[in-house]
Each structure stands twice: as C-alpha cells, then as structure tokens.
C-alpha positions in Angstrom: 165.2 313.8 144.9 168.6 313.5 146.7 170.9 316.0 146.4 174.7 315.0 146.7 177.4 317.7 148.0 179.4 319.0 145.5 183.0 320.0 146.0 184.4 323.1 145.3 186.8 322.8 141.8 190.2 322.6 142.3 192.9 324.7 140.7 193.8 322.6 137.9 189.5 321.8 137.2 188.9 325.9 136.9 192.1 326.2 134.8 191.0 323.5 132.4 188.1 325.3 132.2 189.2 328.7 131.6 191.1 327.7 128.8 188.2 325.8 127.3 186.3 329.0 127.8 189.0 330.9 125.7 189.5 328.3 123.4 185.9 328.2 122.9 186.0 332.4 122.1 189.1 332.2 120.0 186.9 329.9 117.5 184.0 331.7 117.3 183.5 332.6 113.3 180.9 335.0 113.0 180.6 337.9 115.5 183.9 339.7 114.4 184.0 338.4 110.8 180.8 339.4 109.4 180.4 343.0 109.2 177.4 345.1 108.4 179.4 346.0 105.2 179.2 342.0 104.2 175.2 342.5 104.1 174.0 343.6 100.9 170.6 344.8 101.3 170.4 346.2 97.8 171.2 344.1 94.5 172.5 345.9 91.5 170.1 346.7 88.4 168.0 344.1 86.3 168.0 341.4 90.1 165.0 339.4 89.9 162.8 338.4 92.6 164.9 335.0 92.5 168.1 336.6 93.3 166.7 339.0 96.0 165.4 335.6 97.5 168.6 334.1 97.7 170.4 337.6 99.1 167.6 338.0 101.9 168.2 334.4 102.5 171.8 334.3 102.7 171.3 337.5 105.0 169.2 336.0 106.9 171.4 333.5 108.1 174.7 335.7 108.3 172.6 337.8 110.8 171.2 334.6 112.9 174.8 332.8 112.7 176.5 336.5 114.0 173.5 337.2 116.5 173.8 334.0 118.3 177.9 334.0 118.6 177.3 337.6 119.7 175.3 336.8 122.7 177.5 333.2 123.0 180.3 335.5 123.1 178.8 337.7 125.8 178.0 334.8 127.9 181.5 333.8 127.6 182.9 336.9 128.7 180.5 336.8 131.5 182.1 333.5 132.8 185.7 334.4 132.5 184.9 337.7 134.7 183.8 335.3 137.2 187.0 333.7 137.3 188.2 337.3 138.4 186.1 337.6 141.5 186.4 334.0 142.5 182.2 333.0 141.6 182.9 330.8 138.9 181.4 327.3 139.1 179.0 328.7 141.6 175.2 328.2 140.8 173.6 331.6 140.6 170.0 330.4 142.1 171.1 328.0 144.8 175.0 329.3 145.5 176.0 325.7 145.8 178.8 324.1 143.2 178.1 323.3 139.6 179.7 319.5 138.5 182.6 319.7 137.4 181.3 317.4 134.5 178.5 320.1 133.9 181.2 323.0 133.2 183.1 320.7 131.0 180.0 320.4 128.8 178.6 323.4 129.2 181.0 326.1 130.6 179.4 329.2 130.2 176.6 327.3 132.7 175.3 329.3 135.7 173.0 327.3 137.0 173.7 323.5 138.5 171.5 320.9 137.2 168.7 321.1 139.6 168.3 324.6 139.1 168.2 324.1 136.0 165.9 321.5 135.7 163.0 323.2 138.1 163.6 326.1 136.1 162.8 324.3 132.7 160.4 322.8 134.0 158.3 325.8 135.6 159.3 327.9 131.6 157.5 325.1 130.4 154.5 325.1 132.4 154.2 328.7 132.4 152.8 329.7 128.5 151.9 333.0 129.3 155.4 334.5 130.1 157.7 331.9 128.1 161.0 332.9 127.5 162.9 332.4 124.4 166.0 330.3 124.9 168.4 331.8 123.0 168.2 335.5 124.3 166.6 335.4 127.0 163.3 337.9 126.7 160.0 337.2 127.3 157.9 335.8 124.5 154.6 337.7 124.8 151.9 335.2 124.0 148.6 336.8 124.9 148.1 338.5 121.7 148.1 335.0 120.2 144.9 333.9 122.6 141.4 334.9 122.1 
C-alpha cells in the first residue's frame, strides 16, 4: 500500500475546523438537557405493566441518547484542547498528518486513515479482547465460550 505525504493544515484548514468542532458542541441536544430529574423511575399509583413498559423504554433511550453525546462531547473537548498545544490534525499512532478531508468528516478523528484501518482491522480479528465502539472498553467475551 502507498502511502502519500500529507501536509501539515494551514491556518485557515484548522480554523474551519475549530469552528466546526464548536459548532458541532453548540448542537448537541442531550447531555446538558436531560437531567436525572427528567427520568422517572417510579410511576404514580394504579401504572400497569403497559405503562412501566413505555417509561423504562422511553428511559432507556433518554439515557443512550445522553450517554453517547456525553462521551461525543468529551471527545470534542479532547480535540479543541489539541488546538491549544498545537497537536491537532496529528495522528496519535503514527504522528504523521490526518487529511484534511478526514477532519472535515470526522473531526474529533485521532487517527489518519491507515491507522485506522490496521487498527479495525486487527479489533476485528481479535474476538477475545474486542472493544466496543462507542466507549471504548473491552468487551469480555470468554464467559460467552465454553
């Protein structure tokens, strides 16, 4: 596989980028809106197992919805402190430059697109110690074998 040099970003790439990274915290919806006080874990008197459905359902998804903007926002954050100490754009395995195109798509990526790539590909390979994708810990899968 060939691997083309990649420039460094220019001033005007990593400020497009750092307001897209802004932009893309200002509209988050659910990690400051939904408070613990917006889950109702108990239903008044005389609920049936029908409405107790719907509440732990709706629950369900107002914690998924707020968990996943919660770590998006973390990872967000992380990015815009790299702008501080002049890293951002920089893959984190190989220290060469992520694509310009990449960070447009993707800006909270560390990782350039082969890194990426060989790392996908070896989580994929490896079923013992798979990792889930959203947050990052190790999936144990040996209690599933026999």
């Amino acid at each position: 596989m060939a691997t083309e040099k990649v420039r460094a970003l220019t001033k005007k790439q990593l400020e497009t980028l750092r307001l897209k990274l802004l932009s893309e915290k200002k509209s988050l919806v659910f990690s400051e809106k939904v408070e613990d006080s917006a889950i109702s874990l108990s239903l008044p008197e005389g609920s049936d197992e029908v409405e107790q459905s719907i509440t732990d359902y709706n629950n369900s998804h107002l914690l998924r919805f707020r968990n996943r903007e919660v770590f998006y926002a973390k990872k967000i954050d992380g990015a815009l402190k790299k702008f501080e100490v002049n890293e951002y754009g920089m893959c984190s395995d190989c220290a060469s430059w992520i694509k310009f195109e990449r960070l447009l798509a993707r800006p909270t990526a560390d990782l350039c697109i082969q890194c990426k790539e060989e790392a996908e590909k070896e989580e994929s390979n490896n079923f013992i110690a798979r990792q889930s994708k959203s947050l990052g810990r190790v999936v144990d899968l040996t209690g599933m074998m026999a």
